[in-house]
N, C-alpha and C positions, 0 to 999 in steps of 0.2 A: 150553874150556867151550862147550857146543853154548848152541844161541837158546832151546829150553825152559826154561835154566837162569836166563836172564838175567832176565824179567821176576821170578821169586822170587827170586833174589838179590837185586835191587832189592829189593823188597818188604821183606826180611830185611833189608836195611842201613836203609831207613826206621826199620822199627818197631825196631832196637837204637839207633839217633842218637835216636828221642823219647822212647827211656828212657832215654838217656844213657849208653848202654853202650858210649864210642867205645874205649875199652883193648879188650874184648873184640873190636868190629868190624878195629880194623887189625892186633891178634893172629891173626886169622881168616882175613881178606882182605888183606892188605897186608904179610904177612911173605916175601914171596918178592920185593918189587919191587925190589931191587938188584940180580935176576938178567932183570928182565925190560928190553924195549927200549922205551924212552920216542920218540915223535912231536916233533916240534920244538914242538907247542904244551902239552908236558906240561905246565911253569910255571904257563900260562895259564889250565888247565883247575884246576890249584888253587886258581892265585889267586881264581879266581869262582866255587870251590864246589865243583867234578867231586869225586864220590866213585868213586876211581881203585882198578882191581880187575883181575886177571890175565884176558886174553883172546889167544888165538892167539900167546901167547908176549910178547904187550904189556902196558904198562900205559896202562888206557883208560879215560874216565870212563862209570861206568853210568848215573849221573844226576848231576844238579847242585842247587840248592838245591830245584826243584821239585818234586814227586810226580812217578814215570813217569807216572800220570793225567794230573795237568794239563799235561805237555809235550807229548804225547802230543796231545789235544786242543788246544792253543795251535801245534802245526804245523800241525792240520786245518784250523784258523780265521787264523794268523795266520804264522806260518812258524819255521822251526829252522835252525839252523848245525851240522852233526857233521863232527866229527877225523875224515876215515875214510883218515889218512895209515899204516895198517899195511895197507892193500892194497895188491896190487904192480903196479905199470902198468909196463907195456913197449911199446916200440915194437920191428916188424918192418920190416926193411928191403931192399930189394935189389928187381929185373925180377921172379924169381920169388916173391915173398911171399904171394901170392895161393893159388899152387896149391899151395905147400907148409904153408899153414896149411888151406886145403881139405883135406888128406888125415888132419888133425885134431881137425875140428870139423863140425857137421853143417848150418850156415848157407853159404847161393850167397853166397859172398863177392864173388865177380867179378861178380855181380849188382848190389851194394850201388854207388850213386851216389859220386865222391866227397864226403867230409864226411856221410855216411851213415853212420849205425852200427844195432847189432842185439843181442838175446841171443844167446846162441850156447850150445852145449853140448859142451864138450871128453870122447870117448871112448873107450871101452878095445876090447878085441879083442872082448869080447864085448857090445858097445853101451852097457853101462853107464856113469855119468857118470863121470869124473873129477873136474869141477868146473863150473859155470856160469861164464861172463860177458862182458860187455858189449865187444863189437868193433866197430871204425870202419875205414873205410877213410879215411886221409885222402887218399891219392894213392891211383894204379894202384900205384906201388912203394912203398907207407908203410903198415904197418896198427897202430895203434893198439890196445892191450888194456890190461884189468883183471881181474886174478884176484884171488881171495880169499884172505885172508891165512894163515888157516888152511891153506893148501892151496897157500902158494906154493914150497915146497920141492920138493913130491910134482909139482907143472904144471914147477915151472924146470928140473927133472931131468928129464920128459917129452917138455921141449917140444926139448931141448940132444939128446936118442939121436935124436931123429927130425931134427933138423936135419944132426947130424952126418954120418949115413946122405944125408941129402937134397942136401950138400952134394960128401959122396964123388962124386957119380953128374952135377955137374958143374951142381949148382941152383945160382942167386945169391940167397941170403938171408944175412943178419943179424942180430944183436937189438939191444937194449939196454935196460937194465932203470932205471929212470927213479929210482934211491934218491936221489938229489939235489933231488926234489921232493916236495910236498906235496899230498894231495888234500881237498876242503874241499867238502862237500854242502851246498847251500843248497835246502833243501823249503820247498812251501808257496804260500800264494795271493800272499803279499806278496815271493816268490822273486822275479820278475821286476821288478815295479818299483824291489825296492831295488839290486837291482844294478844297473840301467839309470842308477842314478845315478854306477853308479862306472864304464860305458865309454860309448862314443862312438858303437858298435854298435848299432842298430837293435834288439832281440832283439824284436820283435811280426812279424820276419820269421825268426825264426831256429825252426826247430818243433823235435818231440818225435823225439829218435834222433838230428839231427844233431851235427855238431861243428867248432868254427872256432877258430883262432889268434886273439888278440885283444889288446889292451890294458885290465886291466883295475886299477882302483886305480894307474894308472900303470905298470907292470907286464905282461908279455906272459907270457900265459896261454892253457892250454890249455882248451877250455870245451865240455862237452856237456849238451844241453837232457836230463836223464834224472833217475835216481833210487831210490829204493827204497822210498818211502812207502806209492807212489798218486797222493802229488800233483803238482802241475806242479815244476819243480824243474831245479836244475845241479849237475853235480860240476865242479871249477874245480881241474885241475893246475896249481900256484902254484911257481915255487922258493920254496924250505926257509925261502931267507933274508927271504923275503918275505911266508909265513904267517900270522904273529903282527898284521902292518899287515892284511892283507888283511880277518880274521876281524876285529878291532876295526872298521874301516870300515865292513863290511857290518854288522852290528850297531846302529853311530853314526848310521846312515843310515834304521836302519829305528824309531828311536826307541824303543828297548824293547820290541817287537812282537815281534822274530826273536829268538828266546833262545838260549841255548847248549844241546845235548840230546845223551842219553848214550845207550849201547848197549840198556837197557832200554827206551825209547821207540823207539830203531829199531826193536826186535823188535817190540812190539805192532802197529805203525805197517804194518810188513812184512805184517804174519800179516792185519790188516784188510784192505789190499789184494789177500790171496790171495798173497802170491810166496812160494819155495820160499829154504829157508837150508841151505846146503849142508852135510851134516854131520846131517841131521835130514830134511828132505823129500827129501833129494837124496842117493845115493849109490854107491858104485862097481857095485853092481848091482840099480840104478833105469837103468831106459833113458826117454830122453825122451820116448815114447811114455808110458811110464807115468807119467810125472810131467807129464802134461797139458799138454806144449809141442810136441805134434806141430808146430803154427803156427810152430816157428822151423827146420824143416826145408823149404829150399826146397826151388821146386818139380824146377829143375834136378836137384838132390840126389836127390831120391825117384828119378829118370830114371834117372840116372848111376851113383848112390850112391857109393865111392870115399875113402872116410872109414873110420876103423875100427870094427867093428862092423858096417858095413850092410847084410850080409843078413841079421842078427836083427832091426835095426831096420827095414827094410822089409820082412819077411817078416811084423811084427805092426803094420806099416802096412793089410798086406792084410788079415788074419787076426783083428786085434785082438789087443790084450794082455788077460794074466790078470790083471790086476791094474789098479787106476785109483787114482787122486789127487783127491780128493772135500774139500768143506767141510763140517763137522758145527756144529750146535747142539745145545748138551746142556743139561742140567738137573743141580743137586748143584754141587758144586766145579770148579771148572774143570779139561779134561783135560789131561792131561800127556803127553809124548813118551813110548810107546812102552805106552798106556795099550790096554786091548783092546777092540775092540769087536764086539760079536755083531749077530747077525739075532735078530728076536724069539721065533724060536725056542728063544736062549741057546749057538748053533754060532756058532764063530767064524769072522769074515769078513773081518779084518782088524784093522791099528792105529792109533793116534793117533801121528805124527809131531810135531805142534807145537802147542800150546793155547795157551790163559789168557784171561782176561776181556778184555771189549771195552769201553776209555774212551770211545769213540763209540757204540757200540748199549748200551751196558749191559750184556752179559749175555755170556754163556761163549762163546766160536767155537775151532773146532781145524782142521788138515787133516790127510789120513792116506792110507791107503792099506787100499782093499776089493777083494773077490772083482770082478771085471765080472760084472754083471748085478746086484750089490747094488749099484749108482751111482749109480741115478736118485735125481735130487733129490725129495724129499719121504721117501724110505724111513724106515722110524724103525728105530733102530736103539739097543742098551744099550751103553754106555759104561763100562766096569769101574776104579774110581778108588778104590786100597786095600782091595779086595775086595770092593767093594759096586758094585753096578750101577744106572747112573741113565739114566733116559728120554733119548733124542736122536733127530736127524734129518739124514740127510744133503742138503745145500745146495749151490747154484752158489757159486762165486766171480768176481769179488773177495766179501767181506761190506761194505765200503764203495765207492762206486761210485771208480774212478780220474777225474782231472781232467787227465790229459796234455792237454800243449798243441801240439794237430795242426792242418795246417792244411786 
């Protein structure tokens, strides 16, 4: 299920639970979960509410007793806890890890500090993404990843022909794919000080990107200060067997403040801060130019290039891409994934990749993909939503300002 689908889905399980339509909802949504892959915390998410629904091959909670509204809002002001244990994290290992994951991804990895980390963008022969995500170096020889769950079949097969090749030719790398742990997002403003209760760690010295080994809740744990909100925030690799304590703790700790929060509020949450959900803003032939992340192509990289794809990706380095990644404001219903939108002359210039209302500003926000030179923010533009066309404008992003914690 792509991220357009998730805030109406929510929506749709709301409004059948307040008419008490729960037969028809787990006839609907919940007939297939004996083939899908449960998280070590599935138990948990039921016991306190999760309304559990097929995502990337899981079963995942989209919400829990709250509105996606108010959780949604209660991470902006107070903080959230999300399952995000169906992503796949791996570690790279061996002397060469660096420059065999360089000919990969389009981030100066040998650049990165240890305990540094970065977005990054995984790409194909023709620059296009494969997938986003978040790489650390922890050592010279150790690199840290998270890929997207949706997309971890399509990167583990990827990343295994280019190793294998890499290794023939007499590289030292490795992998290992971390299925014995668990990953647990803590967002929000009350992110840091509730966990500072549960290690020993300084974190008002630890900032935005890095990452450290640590003890936390008793327990040695993986920890990087990042996120996917906006807001200040950690994702915290846990063993499996020590999830369920961890996520009670931090919760116990923060007094009813940090709630439990489901895929629904991620997506809104995401979509206010501007970032891309692969699958929807991001895909096999989107290059990172066009989806507005030139900034995570170092500078070495531009120089060098070496990576796959990059002379199409440096050649619309030079040249500009056709195409750009833009926020809109609309009017009418809120847009939807792959919704059209024109110039006001009624030509079309592009589409709506991801919408829906915003719990924070009130009002509709989408991002999409326009002609270059329809980009500039203020352009107004029609939005075409079941055949009818309603007033918008295209905007900077984020639409909510981010709060990382840099130093």
């Amino acid at each position: 299920m792509k991220g357009g689908g998730l805030w109406q889905l929510g929506q749709s399980i709301t409004r059948r639970i307040a008419q008490a339509d729960k037969k028809a909802v787990s006839r609907r949504y919940f007939s297939a979960e004996s083939e899908l892959k449960k998280t070590v915390l599935y138990d948990f998410h039921v016991a306190n509410g999760g309304k559990m629904v097929p995502f990337a091959g899981w079963s995942m909670p989209i919400q829990y007793k709250d509105s996606i509204m108010d959780s949604t809002l209660n991470c902006r002001q107070n903080g959230s806890l999300f399952d995000v244990s169906h992503m796949c994290g791996l570690s790279l290992k061996g002397k060469d890890s660096v420059p065999f994951l360089e000919k990969l991804v389009i981030a100066d990895v040998a650049g990165l500090a240890p305990g540094a980390g970065t977005l990054t963008v995984f790409t194909n022969e023709k620059g296009g993404a494969i997938d986003d995500s978040v790489i650390t170096k922890v050592k010279d020889d150790h690199i840290y990843l998270v890929v997207n769950a949706g997309c971890r079949d399509k990167d583990l097969t990827h990343i295994e022909e280019h190793m294998k090749a890499f290794k023939n030719k007499g590289g030292d790398v490795s992998w290992h794919i971390h299925d014995e742990r668990s990953l647990l997002a803590l967002q929000g403003p009350l992110a840091a000080p509730v966990l500072q209760h549960l290690t020993k760690e300084d974190l008002s010295k630890f900032y935005f990107g890095e990452f450290r080994i640590l003890d936390i809740n008793g327990v040695s744990c993986s920890l990087t200060r990042t996120g996917y909100t906006g807001e200040d925030g950690f994702e915290i690799s846990v063993p499996s067997e020590n999830a369920v304590d961890l996520a009670k703790a931090i919760l116990e700790k923060s007094e009813g403040k940090i709630r439990l929060t489901g895929l629904g509020a991620r997506d809104s949450l995401r979509l206010e801060a501007g970032l891309c959900l692969y699958g929807n803003d991001m895909e096999q032939h989107i290059t990172p130019v066009e989806a507005g992340l030139t900034w995570a192509i170092g500078k070495r990289r531009r120089a060098e290039g070496g990576f796959l794809g990059a002379d199409i990706i440096l050649k619309q380095l030079e040249e500009g891409p056709s195409i750009r990644r833009v926020g809109f404001f609309s009017s009418g219903p809120p847009p939807r994934s792959h919704s059209e939108v024109q110039d006001d002359k009624g030509n079309n210039i592009g589409e709506v990749t991801s919408g829906g209302f915003s719990p924070c500003l009130k009002k509709n926000i989408a991002m999409g993909y326009v002609k270059s030179g329809k980009h500039k923010a203020g352009s107004k533009v029609k939005i075409v939503i079941r055949g009818k066309t309603y007033d918008g404008n295209v905007t900077k992003m984020p639409f909510v300002p981010t709060k990382y914690y840099k130093s």
